[in-house]
C-alpha positions, 0 to 999 in steps of 0.5 A: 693368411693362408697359414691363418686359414688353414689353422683356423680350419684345423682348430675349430674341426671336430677331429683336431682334439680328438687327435691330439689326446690320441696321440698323447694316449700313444706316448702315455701307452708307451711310458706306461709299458716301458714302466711294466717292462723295466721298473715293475720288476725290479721294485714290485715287492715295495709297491702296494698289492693293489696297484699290480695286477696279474695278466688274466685279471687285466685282459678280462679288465681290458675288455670290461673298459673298452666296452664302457668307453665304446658305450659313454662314447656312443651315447655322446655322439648320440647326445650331439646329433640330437642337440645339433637337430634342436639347434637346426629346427628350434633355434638357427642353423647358424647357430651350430658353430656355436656348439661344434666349436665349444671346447668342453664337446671335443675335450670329453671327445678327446678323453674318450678317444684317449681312453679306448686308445689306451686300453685297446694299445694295452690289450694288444701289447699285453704278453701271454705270461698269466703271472706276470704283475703289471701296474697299466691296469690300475692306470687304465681304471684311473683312465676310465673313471675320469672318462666317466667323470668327463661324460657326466660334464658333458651330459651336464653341458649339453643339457645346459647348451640346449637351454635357450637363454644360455644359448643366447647369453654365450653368443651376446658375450662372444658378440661383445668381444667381436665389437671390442676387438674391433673397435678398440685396436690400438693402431686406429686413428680416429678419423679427425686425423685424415681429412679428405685433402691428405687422403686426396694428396695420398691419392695422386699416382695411379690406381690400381685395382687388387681381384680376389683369388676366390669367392667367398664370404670375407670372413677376416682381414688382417690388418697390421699385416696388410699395414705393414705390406703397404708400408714396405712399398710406400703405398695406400690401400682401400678395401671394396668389401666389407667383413661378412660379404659374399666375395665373387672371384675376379672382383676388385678387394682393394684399390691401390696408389702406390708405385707398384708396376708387378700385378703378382705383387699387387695381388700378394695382399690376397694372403691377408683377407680370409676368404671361406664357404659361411660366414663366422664370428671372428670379425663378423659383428653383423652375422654375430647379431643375425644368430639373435636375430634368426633365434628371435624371429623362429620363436615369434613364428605361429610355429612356435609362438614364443614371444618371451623368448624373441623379446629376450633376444631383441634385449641381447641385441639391443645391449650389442648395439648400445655398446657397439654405438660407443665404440662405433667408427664411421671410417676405419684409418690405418696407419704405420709407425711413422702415423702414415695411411696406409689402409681405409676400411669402412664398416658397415654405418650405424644405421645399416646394423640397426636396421639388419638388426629389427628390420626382420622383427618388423616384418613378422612381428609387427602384429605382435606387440609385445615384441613391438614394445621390445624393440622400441624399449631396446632402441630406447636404451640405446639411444639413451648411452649414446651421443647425438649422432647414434641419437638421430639414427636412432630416431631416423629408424625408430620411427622406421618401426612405429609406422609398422604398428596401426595404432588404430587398431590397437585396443586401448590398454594395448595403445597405452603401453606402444605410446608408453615406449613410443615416447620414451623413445622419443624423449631420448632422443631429444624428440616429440612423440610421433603416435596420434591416434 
């Protein structure tokens, strides 16, 4: 797991694409002056005039393209600043991991660096023979139109990126794939196959406790890894944390059966739980669901007053949780080729992501009613894809957020379009409407 964190740092680092295309404009440098050396030469006469260029105009070129490149690659990290500021002050800060991670910004970073790395080698390795004809030139102004061809992308990308509804239609998507892959892995068993006399018979030796190595947010766990560790050693784990929570060093992970005397060996699991400084969305359906939620509750701030927006987002959410409820699993059970248990890790209920979800729009939108409505519309579309157990969750929070509103309060035309949502809800609930006014 180690390998996996370290690479995970690696790949989503702002300087891990960069470095690649400078290393590739190395090797590009090279072939390029091998070519200019060794084959110009020789077959200069049948290779078209406008592809050779004599030394002096190239050096003049030279420093033409390096001054362009400096000056595109300027304005785009200018460009980032801005929108990582837009992003900490409109949206969330949460929100950043979203931009920095998006491979078009550290493509078009990666080509600039590609780009002012193969002109400058060029220049440098350029010889003092003014008449000597050479075919890098040409190369270098392919190289510097597809740089430019690579900011007006990213220029349009980030134009795009800062728009709100866009920002909030990616990580509705990117959510949706954390709930598939986590809910819909092909070696869960459903929980009708463990009743709790196998899970005690499985229980019986001694427990032992695995602590964690560091502290931290569980950012991810890998568990065929962790499956296949205690299959090795005959052995039962249940986890203690749950995905997205704050990991204090020396507190119990895991819970072991199993005849295990080594601690050292006990504790080599720690290599499959991810353990990092903030929480991401590899695993994390709950911090996925907070970026909405942190969006929806800055726009209804008297800051920024923008109610349509947190009503959009309390959509998103509301579409998240209804497929979530589909797919939703009390109890994770693990078990190895030969359907022994193996692992026990329990998510987060249905229940606790509703209310992580709406509890924040309760508090600071509770005098705003359209953002009231919004919610209970997506409580409604919820229960209305589920069955019944998500139905009384459903219900049991539902009526968590009318009592927010005084509905003695509410003019007339406002009353009518709550208990309008109200009952709706209600009905798909299989329930009576709860207003009297």
């Amino acid at each position: 797991m180690y390998k996996e964190k370290a690479w995970v740092h690696i790949r989503d680092s702002f300087w891990f694409l960069p470095t690649i295309y400078s290393m590739v404009s190395i090797i590009c440098v090279t072939l390029v002056t091998m070519i200019d050396l060794w084959i110009i030469p020789k077959v200069k006469e049948g290779v078209p005039s406008i592809l050779l260029m004599n030394t002096s105009t190239a050096q003049t070129l030279y420093g033409s393209l390096i001054t362009s490149i400096l000056t595109m690659t300027t304005i785009s990290f200018s460009t980032i600043m801005v929108v990582l500021t837009t992003y900490s002050t409109q949206f969330s800060p949460r929100t950043l991991q979203d931009f920095m991670k998006s491979r078009v910004t550290q493509h078009v970073l990666g080509v600039f660096s590609f780009g002012f790395i193969f002109v400058i080698i060029n220049l440098l390795l350029m010889g003092g023979e003014q008449s000597k004809a050479l075919i890098s030139p040409f190369l270098t102004v392919v190289v510097s139109i597809v740089c430019l061809g690579f900011f007006i992308v990213f220029i349009h990308h980030s134009s795009r990126f800062v728009q709100v509804n866009n920002l909030i239609g990616k990580i509705r998507l990117s959510t949706s794939k954390v709930i598939k892959k986590t809910f819909q892995d092909k070696d869960i068993h459903e929980a009708s196959e463990w009743n709790e006399q196998k899970i005690a018979e499985r229980k019986e030796t001694e427990k032992k406790t695995i602590y964690a190595r560091e502290s931290g947010y569980a950012q991810a766990v890998q568990i065929s890894s962790l499956v296949e560790w205690a299959s090795k050693r005959d052995a039962l784990l249940e986890a203690n944390f749950y995905i997205g929570s704050y990991i204090q060093k020396g507190m119990p992970v895991y819970s072991c059966w199993g005849n295990i005397e080594d601690q050292e060996e006990l504790d080599s699991c720690n290599e499959f739980l991810l353990i990092g400084n903030e929480r991401t969305d590899l695993q994390d359906i709950e911090f996925s669901i907070q970026k909405l939620v942190e969006i929806a509750v800055k726009a209804i701030s008297p800051a920024v007053n923008d109610p349509h927006t947190a009503v959009n987002c309390i959509n998103r959410i509301g579409s998240l949780l209804a497929e979530l409820g589909t797919v939703y699993k009390p109890i994770r059970y693990y078990g190895d080729e030969e359907q022994v248990l193996r692992l026990i890790m329990e998510p987060l209920s249905f229940e606790q992501y509703l209310y992580k979800s709406f509890y924040q729009l309760r508090i600071y939108g509770s005098k705003d009613i359209s953002v009231m409505n919004g919610v209970l519309e997506a409580l409604f579309k919820v229960a209305t894809v589920n069955g019944e157990t998500v139905k009384r969750d459903v219900w049991k929070f539902g009526l968590y957020i009318i009592r927010a509103v005084d509905v003695k309060e509410l003019d007339e035309l406002d009353y009518e379009q709550f208990a309008y949502f109200a009952e709706r809800l209600a009905a798909s609930c299989n329930m009576s409407s709860p207003l009297e006014r």
